[in-house]
Each structure stands twice: as structure tokens, then as C-alpha cells.
SEPA-331624 format. One record per residue (C-alpha): residue number from 1; residue in three letters; x, y, z. Coordinates in steps of 0.02 Angstrom, whole numbers. Example, Ala and Ser with C-alpha at 12.3 -4.5 7.8 and 13.67 -1.06 7.14 Angstrom:
BEGIN
num | residuo | east | north | up
1 | ALA | 615 | -225 | 390 $
2 | SER | 684 | -53 | 357 $
***
This chain:
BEGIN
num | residuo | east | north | up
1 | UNK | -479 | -166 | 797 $
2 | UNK | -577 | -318 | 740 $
3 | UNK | -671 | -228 | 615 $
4 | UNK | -515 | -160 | 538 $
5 | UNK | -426 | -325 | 542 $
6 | UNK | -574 | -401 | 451 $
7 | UNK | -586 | -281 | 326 $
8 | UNK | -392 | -299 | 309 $
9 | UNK | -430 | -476 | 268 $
10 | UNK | -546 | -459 | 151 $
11 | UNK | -439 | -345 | 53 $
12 | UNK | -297 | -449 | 47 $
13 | UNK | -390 | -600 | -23 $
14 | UNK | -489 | -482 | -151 $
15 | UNK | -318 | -450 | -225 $
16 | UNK | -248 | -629 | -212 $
17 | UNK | -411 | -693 | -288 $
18 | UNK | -381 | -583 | -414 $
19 | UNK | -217 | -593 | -450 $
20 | UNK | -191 | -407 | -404 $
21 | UNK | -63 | -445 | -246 $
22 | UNK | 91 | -453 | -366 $
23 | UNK | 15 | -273 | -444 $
24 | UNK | 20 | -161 | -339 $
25 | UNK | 129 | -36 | -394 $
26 | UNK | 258 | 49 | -280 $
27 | UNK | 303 | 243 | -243 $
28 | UNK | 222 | 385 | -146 $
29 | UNK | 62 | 390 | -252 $
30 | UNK | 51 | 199 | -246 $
31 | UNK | 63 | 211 | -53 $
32 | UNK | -86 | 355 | -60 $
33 | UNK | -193 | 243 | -163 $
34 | UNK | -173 | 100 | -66 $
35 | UNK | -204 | 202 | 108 $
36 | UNK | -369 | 260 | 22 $
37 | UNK | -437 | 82 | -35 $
38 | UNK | -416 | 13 | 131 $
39 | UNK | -508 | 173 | 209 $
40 | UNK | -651 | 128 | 51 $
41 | UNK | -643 | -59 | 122 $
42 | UNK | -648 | -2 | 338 $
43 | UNK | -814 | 96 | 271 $
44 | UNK | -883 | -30 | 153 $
45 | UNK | -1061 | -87 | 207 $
46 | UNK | -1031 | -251 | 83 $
47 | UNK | -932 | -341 | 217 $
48 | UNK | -1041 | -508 | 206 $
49 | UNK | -1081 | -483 | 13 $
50 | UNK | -888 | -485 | -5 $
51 | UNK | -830 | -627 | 106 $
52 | UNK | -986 | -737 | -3 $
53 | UNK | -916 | -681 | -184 $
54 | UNK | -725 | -729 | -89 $
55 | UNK | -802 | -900 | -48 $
56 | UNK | -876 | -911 | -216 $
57 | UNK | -715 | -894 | -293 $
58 | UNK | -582 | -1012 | -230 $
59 | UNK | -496 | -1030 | -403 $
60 | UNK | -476 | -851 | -422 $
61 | UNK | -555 | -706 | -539 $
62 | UNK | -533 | -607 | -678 $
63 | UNK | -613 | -446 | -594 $
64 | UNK | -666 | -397 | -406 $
65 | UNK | -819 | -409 | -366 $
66 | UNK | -910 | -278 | -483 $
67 | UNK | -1000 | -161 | -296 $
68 | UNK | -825 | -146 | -235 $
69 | UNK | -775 | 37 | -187 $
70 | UNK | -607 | -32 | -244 $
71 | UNK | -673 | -101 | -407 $
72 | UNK | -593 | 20 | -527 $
73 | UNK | -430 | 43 | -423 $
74 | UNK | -389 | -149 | -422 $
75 | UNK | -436 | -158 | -614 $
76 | UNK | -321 | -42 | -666 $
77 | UNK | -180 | -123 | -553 $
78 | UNK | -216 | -272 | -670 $
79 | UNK | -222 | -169 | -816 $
80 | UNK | -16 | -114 | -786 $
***
């Protein structure tokens, strides 16, 4: 359970940091995509790379950071 409320964590502050929170788009497929990013994040071996780049970035970001499994999903939330 800690490991998944870490990684829950970290997700939620990627998209804040990035502005991607407000993004996330809503229906069935939405709900898919989002079930499958947070599986990417539970399995992503970049735990402590990620919470660095989060504390490296206070003031927010244009992208995630660019080894994210969840790179390309949360850029094309920004992109909508």
C-alpha cells in the first residue's frame, strides 16, 4: 500500500506541476487511460529520479519529465 500511495503522489504532482490536473479529459476511454498511467507510474523504476525533477520544479513546467512512461499521455492532455 505505501508503494502505491507514493506513486499516487507522485502522479498527482506531475500533473499539477504541469498544469495537466485541470486536463484530464472525462468519459470511459479517459477513465482507461488514466487506470493505465497510474499502472505505468506503480511499475516505474524512476521513483527517486521523479520526486528530484518534482523538487526541481516548484514553479511548475511546461512538459513532464522527458523518462516518464506517462510522458506522451500527459502531453497530449495539454495539447486538448
Amino acid at each position: 500500500m505505501d508503494r502505491l500511495n507514493e506513486r499516487a503522489g507522485l502522479m498527482g504532482r506531475m500533473l499539477d506541476t504541469i498544469g495537466a490536473m485541470e486536463k484530464i479529459p472525462t468519459g470511459i476511454r479517459s477513465d482507461a487511460e488514466l487506470r493505465s498511467a497510474a499502472l505505468r507510474c506503480i511499475n516505474c523504476g524512476n521513483a527517486e529520479a521523479c520526486k528530484k525533477w518534482l523538487e526541481a520544479h516548484p514553479d511548475g513546467a511546461q512538459s513532464p519529465m522527458k523518462n516518464c512512461p506517462n510522458a506522451e499521455l500527459f502531453d497530449s492532455w495539454l495539447q486538448d
